[in-house]
C-alpha positions in Angstrom: 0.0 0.0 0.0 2.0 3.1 -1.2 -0.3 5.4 -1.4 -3.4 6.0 0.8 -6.1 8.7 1.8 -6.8 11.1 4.6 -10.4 10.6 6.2 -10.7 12.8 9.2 -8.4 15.2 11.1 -8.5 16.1 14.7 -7.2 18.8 17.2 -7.7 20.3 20.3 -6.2 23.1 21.9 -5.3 21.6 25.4 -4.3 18.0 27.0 -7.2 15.8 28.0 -10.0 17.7 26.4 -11.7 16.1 23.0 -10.4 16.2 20.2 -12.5 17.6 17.4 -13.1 17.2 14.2 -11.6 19.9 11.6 -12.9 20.5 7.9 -9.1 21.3 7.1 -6.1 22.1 9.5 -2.9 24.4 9.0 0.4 22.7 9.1 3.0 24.9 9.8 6.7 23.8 8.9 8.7 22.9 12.4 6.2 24.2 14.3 3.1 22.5 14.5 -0.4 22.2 13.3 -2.0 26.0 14.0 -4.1 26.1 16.6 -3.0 22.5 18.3 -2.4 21.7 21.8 1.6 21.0 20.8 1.7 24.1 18.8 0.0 26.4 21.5 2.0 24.5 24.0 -0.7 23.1 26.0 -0.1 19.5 25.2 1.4 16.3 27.2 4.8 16.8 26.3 4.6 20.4 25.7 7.4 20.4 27.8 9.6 18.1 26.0 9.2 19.6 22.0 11.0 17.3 19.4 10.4 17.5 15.7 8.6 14.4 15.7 5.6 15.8 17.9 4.2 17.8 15.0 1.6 15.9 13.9 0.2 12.5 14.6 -1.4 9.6 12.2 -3.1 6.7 12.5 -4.6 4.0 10.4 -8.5 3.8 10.3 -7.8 0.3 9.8 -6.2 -0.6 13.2 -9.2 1.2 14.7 -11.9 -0.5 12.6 -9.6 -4.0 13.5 -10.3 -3.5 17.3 -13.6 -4.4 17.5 -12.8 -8.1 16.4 -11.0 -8.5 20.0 -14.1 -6.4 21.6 -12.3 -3.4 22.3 -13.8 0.4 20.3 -11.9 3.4 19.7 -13.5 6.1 17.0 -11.2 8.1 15.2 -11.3 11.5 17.4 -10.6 9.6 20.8 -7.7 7.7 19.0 -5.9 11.1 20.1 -4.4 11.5 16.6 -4.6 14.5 14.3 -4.8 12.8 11.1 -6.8 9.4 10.1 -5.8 7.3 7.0 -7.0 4.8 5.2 -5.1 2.2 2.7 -1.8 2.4 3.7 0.3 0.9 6.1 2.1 3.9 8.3 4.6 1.4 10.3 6.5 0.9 6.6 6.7 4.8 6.6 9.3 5.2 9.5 12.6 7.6 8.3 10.4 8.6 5.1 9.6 11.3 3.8 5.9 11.9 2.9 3.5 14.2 1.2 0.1 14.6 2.9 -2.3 16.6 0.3 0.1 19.8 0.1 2.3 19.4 3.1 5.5 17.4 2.9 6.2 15.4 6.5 9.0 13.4 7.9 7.7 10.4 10.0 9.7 10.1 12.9 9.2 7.0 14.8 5.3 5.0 16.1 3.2 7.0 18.6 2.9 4.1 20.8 -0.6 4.0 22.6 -0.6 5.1 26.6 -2.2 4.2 29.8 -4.1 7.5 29.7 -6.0 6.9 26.4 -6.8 3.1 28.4 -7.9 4.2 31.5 -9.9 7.9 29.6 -11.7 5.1 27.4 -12.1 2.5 29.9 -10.7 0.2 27.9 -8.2 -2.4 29.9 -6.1 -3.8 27.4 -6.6 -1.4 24.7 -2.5 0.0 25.0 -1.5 -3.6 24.5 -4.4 -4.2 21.6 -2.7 -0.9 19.8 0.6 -1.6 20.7 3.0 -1.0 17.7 -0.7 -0.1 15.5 -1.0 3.3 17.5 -0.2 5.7 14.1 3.4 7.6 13.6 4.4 10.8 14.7 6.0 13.0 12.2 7.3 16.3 11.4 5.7 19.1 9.4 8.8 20.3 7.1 6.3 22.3 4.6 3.5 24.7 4.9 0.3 24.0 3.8 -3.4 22.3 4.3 -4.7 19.3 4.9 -8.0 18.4 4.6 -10.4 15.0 4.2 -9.7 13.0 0.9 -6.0 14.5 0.6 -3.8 11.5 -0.9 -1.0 10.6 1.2 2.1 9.3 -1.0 5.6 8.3 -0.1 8.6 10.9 -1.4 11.9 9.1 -3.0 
């Protein structure tokens, strides 16, 4: 799968509150997503910036595959700003993408927490996502990204 799509995206301005959904959202080149709780500073690890906290991804398919082992998370609660759908994000580690108009680096997996286990209610859902939890990458260009974007791998 070398080329997939973007379905939703998702922000919110401060840790722990919901995420919402966004019509389009404003990625801003080693900075952040505009108006996001790591680009206002209001985030988790707010505290601890790195490139690779920029913007987050996650396959709708490792979501939609949870409910065969009983477990539900919906796209928004996944706590990633971007959802995808037909192509596998794990391969995409030390790559460069493009994601609609805005070119990313993907760092390394966002591995799933406690917090989103025990804010769900959820036992065993950091261990059902385990190594399936999305990437985390790095905006290197300015632009938009909005719902039915393509998502294709640079190089």
């Amino acid at each position: 799968m070398s080329e997939g799509t973007v379905l939703t995206l998702h922000t919110t301005t401060k840790m722990a509150e919901t995420m919402d959904e966004a019509s389009a959202i404003k990625c801003i080149a080693g900075k952040g997503i505009d108006g996001d709780r790591y680009m206002l500073g209001t985030g988790t690890y707010s505290k601890k910036p790195e490139p690779g906290r920029q913007l987050t991804i996650i396959e709708i398919e490792e979501l939609e595959a949870l409910e065969k082992t009983g477990l539900h998370c919906t796209s928004n609660q996944s706590r990633r700003n971007v959802v995808s759908r037909g192509i596998r994000l794990n391969d995409l580690v030390g790559k460069e993408i493009m994601v609609g108009e805005v070119k990313l680096m993907v760092h390394r997996f966002c591995q799933p927490c406690t917090y989103l286990e025990k804010k769900l209610n959820q036992p065993g859902l950091k261990d059902a996502l385990w190594d399936k939890g999305g990437v985390k990458c790095e905006i290197l260009t300015d632009g938009e990204i909005k719902p039915n974007d393509k998502i294709t791998v640079l190089g």
